[in-house]
C-alpha positions in Angstrom: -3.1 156.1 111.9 -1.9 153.5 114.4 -1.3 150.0 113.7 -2.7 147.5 116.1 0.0 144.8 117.1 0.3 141.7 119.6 3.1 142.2 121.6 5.3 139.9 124.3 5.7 141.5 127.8 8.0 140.5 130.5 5.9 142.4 133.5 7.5 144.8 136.4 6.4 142.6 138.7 7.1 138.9 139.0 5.5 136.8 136.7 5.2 135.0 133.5 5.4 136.1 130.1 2.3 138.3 129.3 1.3 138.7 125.5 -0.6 142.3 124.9 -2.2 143.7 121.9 -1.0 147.2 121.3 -1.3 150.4 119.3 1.8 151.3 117.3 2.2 155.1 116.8 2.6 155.9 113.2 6.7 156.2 112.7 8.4 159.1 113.5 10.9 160.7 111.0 13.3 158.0 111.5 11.3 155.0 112.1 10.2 152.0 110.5 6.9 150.0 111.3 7.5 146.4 110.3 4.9 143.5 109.6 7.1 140.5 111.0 7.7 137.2 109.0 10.0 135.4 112.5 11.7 136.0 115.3 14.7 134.6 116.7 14.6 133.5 120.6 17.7 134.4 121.6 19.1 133.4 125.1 20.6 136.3 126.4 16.9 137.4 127.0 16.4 134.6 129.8 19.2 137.0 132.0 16.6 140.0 130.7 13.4 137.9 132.0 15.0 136.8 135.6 16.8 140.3 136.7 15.4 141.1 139.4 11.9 143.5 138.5 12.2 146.8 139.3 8.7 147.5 138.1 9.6 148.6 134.5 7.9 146.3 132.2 10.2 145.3 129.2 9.6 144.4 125.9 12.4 141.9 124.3 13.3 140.1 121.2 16.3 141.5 118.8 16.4 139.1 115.9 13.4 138.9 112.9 12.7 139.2 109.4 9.6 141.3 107.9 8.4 143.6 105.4 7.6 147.7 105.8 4.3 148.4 106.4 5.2 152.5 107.2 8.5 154.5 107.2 9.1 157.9 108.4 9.8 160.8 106.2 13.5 160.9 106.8 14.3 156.8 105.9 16.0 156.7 102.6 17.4 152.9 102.8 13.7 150.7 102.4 10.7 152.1 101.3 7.0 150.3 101.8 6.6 147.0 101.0 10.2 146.0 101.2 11.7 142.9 102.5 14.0 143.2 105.8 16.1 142.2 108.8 15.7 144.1 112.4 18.7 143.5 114.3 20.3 145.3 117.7 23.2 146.9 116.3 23.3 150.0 113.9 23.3 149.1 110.3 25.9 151.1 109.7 27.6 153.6 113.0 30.3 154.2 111.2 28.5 156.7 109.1 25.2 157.8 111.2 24.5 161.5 111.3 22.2 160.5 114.2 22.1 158.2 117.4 19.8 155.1 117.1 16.8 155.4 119.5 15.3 153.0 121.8 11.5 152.8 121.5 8.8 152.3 124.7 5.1 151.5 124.3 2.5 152.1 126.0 0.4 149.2 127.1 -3.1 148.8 128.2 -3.8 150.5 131.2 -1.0 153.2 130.9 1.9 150.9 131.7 5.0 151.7 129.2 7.1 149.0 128.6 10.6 150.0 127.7 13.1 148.0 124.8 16.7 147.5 124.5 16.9 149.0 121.2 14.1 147.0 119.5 11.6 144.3 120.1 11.1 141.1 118.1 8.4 139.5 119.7 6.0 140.8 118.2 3.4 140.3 115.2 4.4 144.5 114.2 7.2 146.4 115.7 8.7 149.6 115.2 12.0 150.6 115.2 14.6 152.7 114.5 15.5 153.1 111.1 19.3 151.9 112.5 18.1 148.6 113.0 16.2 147.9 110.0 18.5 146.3 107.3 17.1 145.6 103.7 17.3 142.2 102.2 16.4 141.0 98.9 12.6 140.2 98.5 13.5 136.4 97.1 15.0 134.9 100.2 14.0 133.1 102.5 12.4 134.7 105.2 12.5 132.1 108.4 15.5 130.6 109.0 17.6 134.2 108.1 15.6 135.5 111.1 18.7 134.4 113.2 21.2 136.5 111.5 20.0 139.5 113.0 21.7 138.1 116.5 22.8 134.3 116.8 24.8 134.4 112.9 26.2 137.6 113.5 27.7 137.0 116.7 29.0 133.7 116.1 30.3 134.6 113.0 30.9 137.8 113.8 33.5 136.6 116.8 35.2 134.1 113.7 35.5 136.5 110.8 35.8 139.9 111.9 36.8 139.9 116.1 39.2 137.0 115.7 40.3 137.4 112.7 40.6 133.7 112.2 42.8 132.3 109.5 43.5 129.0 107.3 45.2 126.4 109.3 44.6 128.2 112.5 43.4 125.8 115.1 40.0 126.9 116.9 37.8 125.3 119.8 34.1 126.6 120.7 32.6 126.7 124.3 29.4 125.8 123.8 27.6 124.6 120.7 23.6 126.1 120.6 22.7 128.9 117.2 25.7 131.6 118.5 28.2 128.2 119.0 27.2 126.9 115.6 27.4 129.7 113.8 30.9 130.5 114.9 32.1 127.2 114.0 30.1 127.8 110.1 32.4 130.5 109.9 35.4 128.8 111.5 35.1 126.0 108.1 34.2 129.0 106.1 38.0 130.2 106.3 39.5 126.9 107.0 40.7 126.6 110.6 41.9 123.2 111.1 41.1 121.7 113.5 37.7 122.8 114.8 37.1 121.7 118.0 33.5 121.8 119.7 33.4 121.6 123.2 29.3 120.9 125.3 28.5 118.8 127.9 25.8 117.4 125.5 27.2 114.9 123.2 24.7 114.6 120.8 25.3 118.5 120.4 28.7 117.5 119.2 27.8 115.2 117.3 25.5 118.0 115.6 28.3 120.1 115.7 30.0 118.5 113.0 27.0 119.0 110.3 28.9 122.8 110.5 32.3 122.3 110.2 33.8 120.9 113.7 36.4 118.0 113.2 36.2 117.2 116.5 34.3 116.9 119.6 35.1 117.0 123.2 32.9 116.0 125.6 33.2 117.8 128.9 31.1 115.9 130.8 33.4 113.4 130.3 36.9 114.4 130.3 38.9 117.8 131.3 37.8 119.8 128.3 40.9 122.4 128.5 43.6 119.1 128.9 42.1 117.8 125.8 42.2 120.5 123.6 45.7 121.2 124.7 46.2 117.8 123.9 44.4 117.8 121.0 46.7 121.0 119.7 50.2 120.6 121.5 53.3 121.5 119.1 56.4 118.9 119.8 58.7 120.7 118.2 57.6 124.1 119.6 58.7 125.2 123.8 57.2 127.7 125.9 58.7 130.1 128.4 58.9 127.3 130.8 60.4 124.8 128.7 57.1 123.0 128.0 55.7 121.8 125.1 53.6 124.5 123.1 50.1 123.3 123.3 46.4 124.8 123.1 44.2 126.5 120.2 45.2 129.3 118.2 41.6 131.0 119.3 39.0 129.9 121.8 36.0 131.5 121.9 33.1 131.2 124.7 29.6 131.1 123.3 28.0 131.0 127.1 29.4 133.2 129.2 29.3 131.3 132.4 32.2 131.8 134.7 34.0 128.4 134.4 33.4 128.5 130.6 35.0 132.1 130.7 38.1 130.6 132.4 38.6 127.7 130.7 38.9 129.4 127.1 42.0 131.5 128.6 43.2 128.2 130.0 42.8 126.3 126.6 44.2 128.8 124.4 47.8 128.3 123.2 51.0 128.7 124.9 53.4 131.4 123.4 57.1 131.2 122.8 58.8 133.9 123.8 60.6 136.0 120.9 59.2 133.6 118.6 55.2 133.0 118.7 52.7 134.7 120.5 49.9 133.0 122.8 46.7 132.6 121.6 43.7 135.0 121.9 40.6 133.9 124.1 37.7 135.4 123.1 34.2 136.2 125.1 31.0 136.0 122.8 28.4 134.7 125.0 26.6 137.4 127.7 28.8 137.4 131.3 27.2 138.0 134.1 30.0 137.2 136.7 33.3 139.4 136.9 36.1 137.0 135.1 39.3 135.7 137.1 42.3 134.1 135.4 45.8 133.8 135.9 47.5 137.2 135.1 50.9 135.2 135.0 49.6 133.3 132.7 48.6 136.0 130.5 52.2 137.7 130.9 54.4 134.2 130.3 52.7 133.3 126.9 51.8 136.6 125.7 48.2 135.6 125.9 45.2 137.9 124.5 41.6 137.7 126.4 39.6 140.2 124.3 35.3 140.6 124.1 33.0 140.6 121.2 29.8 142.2 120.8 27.9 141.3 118.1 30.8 139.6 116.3 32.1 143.0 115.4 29.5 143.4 112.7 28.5 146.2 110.4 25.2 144.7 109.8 24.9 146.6 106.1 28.2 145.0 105.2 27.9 141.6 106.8 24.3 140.6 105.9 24.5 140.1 102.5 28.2 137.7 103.4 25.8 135.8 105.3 23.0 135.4 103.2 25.3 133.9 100.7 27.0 131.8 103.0 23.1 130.7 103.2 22.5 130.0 99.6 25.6 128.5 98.8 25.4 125.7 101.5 28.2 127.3 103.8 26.1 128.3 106.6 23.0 125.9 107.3 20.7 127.5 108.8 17.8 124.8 108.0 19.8 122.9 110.1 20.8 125.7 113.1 17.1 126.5 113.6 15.8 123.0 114.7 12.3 124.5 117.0 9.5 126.4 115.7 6.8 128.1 117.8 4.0 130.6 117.5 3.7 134.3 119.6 1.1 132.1 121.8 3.7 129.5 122.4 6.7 131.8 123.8 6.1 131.0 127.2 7.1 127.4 125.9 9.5 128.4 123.8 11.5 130.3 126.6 11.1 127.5 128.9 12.2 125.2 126.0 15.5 127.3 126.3 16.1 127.5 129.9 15.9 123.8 130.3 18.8 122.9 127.4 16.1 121.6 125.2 17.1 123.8 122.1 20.0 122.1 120.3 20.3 124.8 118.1 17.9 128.2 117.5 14.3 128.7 118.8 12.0 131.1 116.3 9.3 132.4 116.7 6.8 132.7 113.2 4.2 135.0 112.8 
């Protein structure tokens, strides 16, 4: 029997936001249908809303908490009635007997609106079983809504990509829910120092409520002399007979072309036959080609690598997180500092595109 739903539509054609109500299709063998608690409003999906239309409607969102309303016959992991997390990236890839499927609806009128692996914005989605990871029934269920995308990228990038150990020095390129979350886990293994870098400064200054030691305004200094500044070894020289100077890892929680080059800049020098460069790494979504020095690169032995969802097996990570949450390591009271309702996500999204989110947007249902 199909489950009516109220679902957010980004039309083929230009236009606002469009909210629809829907008929889910009962789930199919490997499919979960999934009453939502919150959504995260990620901003990767403002690059999704303002692509040029090609007259495909989408359907967006890839971050929520919820409970099982249905399951198909083949889902072993949850069962009705359980509490879970939907998220973008398989729960487990590693050891799927099956590829994760995409789902489309069809809206009102005969239009079907296509997804990029799920939807989140949305009262009731459904999903692939891939994407549905169970949670225990006693936690909290709107603030965790970002782990499904914002913690596990940030963090993600720290922990797993990075590799990030004690007394290795870090700076973060931009400080919103991915920025934060990165520099959580930064503290979480004790980098030192941890050095946030945004052109807001009271962002920085909120910045250190997750770990950063210090903050670097770029709006009013060169961000990539400072943090070389901040991290430059005396007693170590590079090829060139200059001090060694810059952060053991760099990450860049945007994705914006100068923010993408100044990471590679501002990661540390390497000494040849003695210490390697440091490792720049790209978290937030790109939509420019990249262009730095491949000298540079080659003289310090530097490392420029990417990370997609922080490298996370979503079965194996969510739980970390979770207890991050409860034991006070990972604040995400804090991180999600707006609130909004399906009706409002017009206003959310604008919220976003204007800088006025200083850490994560949700949505509640």
């Amino acid at each position: 029997m199909p489950t009516a739903a109220r679902v957010v539509v980004v039309p083929g054609e230009p236009g606002p936001l469009q909210i629809h109500e829907v008929s889910l299709p009962d789930p199919g063998p490997y499919q979960v249908v999934v009453k939502q608690y919150a959504s995260g409003v990620c901003h990767s999906q403002l690059h999704q809303m303002h692509r040029p239309r090609t007259g495909a409607a989408q359907i967006l969102g890839h971050e929520s908490t919820g409970v099982v309303m249905k399951k198909g016959s083949e889902v072993r992991h949850v069962k009705e009635g359980d509490t879970v997390m939907v998220t973008w990236v398989p729960r487990d890839a590693a050891n799927a007997t099956r590829r994760a499927e995409s789902v489309s609806l069809e809206l009102p009128g005969g239009v079907v609106a296509q997804s990029q692996n799920v939807f989140t914005w949305a009262d009731i989605t459904l999903a692939d079983e891939q994407y549905v990871v169970a949670m225990p029934a006693n936690e909290r269920k709107d603030v965790t809504s970002i782990i499904g995308c914002a913690v596990m990228t940030g963090a993600g990038a720290v922990y797993h990509t990075a590799g990030v150990k004690k007394g290795e020095s870090v700076a973060v390129f931009g400080v919103g829910g991915v920025g934060l979350s990165a520099i959580a886990a930064a503290a979480v293994v004790g980098a030192d120092p941890i050095i946030a870098v945004d052109l807001n400064p009271a962002k920085l200054e909120f910045a250190k409520k997750f770990g950063a030691t210090i903050g670097v305004d770029a709006s009013k200094t060169n961000a990539v002399e400072e943090v070389r500044r901040l991290t430059q070894k005396s007693d170590k020289f590079d090829f060139l007979g200059q001090p060694v100077a810059g952060a053991d890892f760099a990450f860049d929680c945007i994705g914006v072309p100068q923010t993408m080059e100044q990471i590679f800049a501002a990661s540390r020098s390497g000494t040849s036959g003695e210490l390697h460069g440091g490792t720049s790494v790209l978290v937030g979504v790109p939509q420019t080609p990249l262009n730095i020095s491949a000298i540079e690169m080659l003289l310090h032995e530097k490392k420029y690598i990417g990370s997609l969802g922080g490298s996370c097996v979503p079965d194996r990570d969510f739980p970390m997180f979770l207890r991050w949450f409860n034991e006070g390591d990972l604040d995400l009271d804090a991180m999600v500092t707006a609130r909004y309702s399906l009706d409002q996500i017009g206003e959310a999204t604008a919220a976003l595109e204007k800088g006025q989110i200083s850490g994560r947007a949700i949505m509640e249902f």
